[in-house]
C-alpha distance (Angstrom), angle and dihedral (degrees) to the residues before:
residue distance angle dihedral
X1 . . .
X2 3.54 . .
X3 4.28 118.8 .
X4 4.04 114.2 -155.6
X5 3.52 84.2 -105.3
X6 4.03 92.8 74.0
X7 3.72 92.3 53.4
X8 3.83 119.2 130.3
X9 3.40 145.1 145.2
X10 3.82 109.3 -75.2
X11 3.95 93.2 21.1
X12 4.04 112.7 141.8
X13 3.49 114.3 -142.0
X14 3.75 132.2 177.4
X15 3.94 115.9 -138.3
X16 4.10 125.9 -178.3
X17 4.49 77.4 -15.5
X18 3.98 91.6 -54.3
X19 3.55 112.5 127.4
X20 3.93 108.1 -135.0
X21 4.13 131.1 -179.3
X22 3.50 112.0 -149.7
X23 4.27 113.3 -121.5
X24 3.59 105.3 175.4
X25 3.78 132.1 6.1
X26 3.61 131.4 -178.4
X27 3.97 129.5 -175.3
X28 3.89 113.1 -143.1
X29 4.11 136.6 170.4
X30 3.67 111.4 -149.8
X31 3.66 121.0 -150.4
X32 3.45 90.6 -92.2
X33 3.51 142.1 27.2
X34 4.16 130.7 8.4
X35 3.66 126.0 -15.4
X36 4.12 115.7 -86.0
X37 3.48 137.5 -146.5
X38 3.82 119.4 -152.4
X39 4.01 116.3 -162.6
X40 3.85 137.2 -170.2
X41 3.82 98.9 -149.8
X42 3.44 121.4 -175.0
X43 4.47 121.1 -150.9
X44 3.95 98.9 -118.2
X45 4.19 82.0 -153.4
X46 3.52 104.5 54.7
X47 3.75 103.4 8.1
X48 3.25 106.5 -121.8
X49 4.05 131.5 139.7
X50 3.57 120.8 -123.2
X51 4.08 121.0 -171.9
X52 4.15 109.6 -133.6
X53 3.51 135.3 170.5
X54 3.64 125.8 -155.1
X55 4.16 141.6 -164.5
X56 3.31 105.4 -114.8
X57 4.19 120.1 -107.6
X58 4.29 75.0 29.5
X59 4.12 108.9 146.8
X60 3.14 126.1 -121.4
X61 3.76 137.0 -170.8
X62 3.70 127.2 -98.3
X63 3.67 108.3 -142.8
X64 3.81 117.2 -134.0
X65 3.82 91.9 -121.7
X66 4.12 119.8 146.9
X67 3.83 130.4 -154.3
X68 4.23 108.5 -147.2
X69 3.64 119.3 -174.7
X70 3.97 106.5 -126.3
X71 3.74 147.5 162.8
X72 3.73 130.0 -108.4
X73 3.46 115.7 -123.1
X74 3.66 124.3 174.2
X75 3.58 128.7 -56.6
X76 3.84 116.8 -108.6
X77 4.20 112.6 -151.0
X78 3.94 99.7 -44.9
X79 4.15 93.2 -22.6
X80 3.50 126.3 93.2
X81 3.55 113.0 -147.4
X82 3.97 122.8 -152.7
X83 4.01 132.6 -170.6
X84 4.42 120.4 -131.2
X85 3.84 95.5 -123.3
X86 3.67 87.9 -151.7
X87 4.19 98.3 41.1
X88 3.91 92.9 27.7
X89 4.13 78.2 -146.5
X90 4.04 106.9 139.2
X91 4.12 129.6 -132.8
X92 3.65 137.7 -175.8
X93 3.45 127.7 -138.5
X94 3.96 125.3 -171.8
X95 4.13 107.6 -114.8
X96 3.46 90.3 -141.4
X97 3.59 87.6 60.4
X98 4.30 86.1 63.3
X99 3.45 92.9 74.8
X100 4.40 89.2 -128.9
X101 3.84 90.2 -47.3
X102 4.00 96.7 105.8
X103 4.80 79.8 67.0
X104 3.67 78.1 83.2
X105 4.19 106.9 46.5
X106 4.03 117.8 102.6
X107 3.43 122.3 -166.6
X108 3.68 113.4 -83.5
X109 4.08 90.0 16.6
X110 4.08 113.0 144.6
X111 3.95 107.4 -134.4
X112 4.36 130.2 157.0
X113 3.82 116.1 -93.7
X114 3.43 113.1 -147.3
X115 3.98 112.1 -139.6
X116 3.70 129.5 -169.3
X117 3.72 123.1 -173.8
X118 3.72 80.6 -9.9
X119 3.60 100.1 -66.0
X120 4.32 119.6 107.0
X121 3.81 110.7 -105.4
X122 4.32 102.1 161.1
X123 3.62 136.1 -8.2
X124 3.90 128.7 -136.2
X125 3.81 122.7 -129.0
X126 3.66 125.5 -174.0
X127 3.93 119.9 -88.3
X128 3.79 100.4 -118.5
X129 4.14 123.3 22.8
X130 3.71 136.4 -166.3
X131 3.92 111.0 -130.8
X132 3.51 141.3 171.8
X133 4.34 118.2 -115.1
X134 3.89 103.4 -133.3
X135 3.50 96.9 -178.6
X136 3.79 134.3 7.9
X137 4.40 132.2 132.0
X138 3.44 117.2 -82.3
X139 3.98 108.1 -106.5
X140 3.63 113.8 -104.0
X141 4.09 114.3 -111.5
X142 4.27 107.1 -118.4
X143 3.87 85.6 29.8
X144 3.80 95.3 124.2
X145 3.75 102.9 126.2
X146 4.05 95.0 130.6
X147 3.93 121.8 -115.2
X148 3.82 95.1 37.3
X149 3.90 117.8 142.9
X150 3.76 134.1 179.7
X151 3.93 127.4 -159.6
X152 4.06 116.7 -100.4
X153 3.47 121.7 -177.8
X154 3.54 108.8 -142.4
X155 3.87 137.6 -142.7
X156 4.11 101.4 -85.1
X157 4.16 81.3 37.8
X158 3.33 104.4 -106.0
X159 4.14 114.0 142.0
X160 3.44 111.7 -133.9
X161 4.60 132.1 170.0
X162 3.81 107.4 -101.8
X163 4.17 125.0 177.0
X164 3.66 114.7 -97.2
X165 3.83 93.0 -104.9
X166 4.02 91.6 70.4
X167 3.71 119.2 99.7
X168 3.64 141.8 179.4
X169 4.27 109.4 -61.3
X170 3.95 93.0 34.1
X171 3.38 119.8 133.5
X172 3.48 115.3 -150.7
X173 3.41 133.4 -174.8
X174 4.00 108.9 -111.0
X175 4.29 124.2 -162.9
X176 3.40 93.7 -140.3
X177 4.08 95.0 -156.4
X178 4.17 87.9 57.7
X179 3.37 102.6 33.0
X180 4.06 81.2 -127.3
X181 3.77 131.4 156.0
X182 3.58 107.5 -125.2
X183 4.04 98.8 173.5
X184 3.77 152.8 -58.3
X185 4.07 112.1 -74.4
């Protein structure tokens, strides 16, 4: 059980056997009464964020929710299937279930599933990644104005803004939550 107390961003909780992760909290004492906690939680299942306040020093469930460290396979149709390093036993998981997060999964990559009740319901990548640019324009010589991007599409497909000095065979580092070039490695 988790108290009030415990809350932080990122926190999973479990409440009337939903699981929940915690996006914004915010401790507040109204005029009168008890202080209050108010909560933007979002539905780890469907995705959806639900607005809740709470007493504070309230319980709350702790959902029985596992991270495993596995391998990225290949997908299969619209699933992407990954292998238990440990077990070597295989599972499936919808991609639309990864919320965008599977645009950034090569084949053989290591990434956290996310398990509830034993069954996969998301996957964790790492914040920032280094990638290789497959295909992108070639910059345009005298184009120094500052600020100016181009698209590049990198190696898993994904299309992110790049300088104008990137080419084709970079690798750049990538935040994978922004989609944001954060420099050449």
């Amino acid at each position: 059980m988790y108290s009030t107390t415990d809350f932080r961003r990122g926190l999973k909780i479990e409440i009337d056997g939903t699981p929940y992760e915690i996006v914004e909290f915010q401790h507040f004492k109204p005029g009168k009464g008890g202080a209050m906690v108010r909560t933007k939680l979002r539905n780890i299942l469907n995705g959806r964020v639900v607005d809740n306040t709470f007493r504070s020093g309230e319980k709350v469930g702790k959902p029985d929710m596992e991270q495993r460290d596995m391998q990225y396979l290949y997908r299969e149709g619209t699933d992407l299937i990954f292998m238990d390093m440990t077990t070597y036993e295989q599972i499936s998981l919808p991609e639309a279930d990864t919320d965008g997060k599977a645009d950034w999964l090569l084949e053989s990559q290591q990434c956290r599933v996310l398990l509830y009740n034993g069954q996969p319901i998301d996957i964790e990548v790492p914040v920032s990644l280094v990638m290789t640019v497959t295909k992108t324009e070639p910059g345009v010589k005298g184009d120094t104005v500052s600020n100016v991007t181009k698209p590049a599409t990198l190696e898993t497909g994904v299309v992110i803004q790049v300088p104008i000095f990137v080419n084709e065979g970079d690798r750049v580092k990538v935040d994978t939550r922004t989609r944001e070039y954060l420099g050449r490695d």
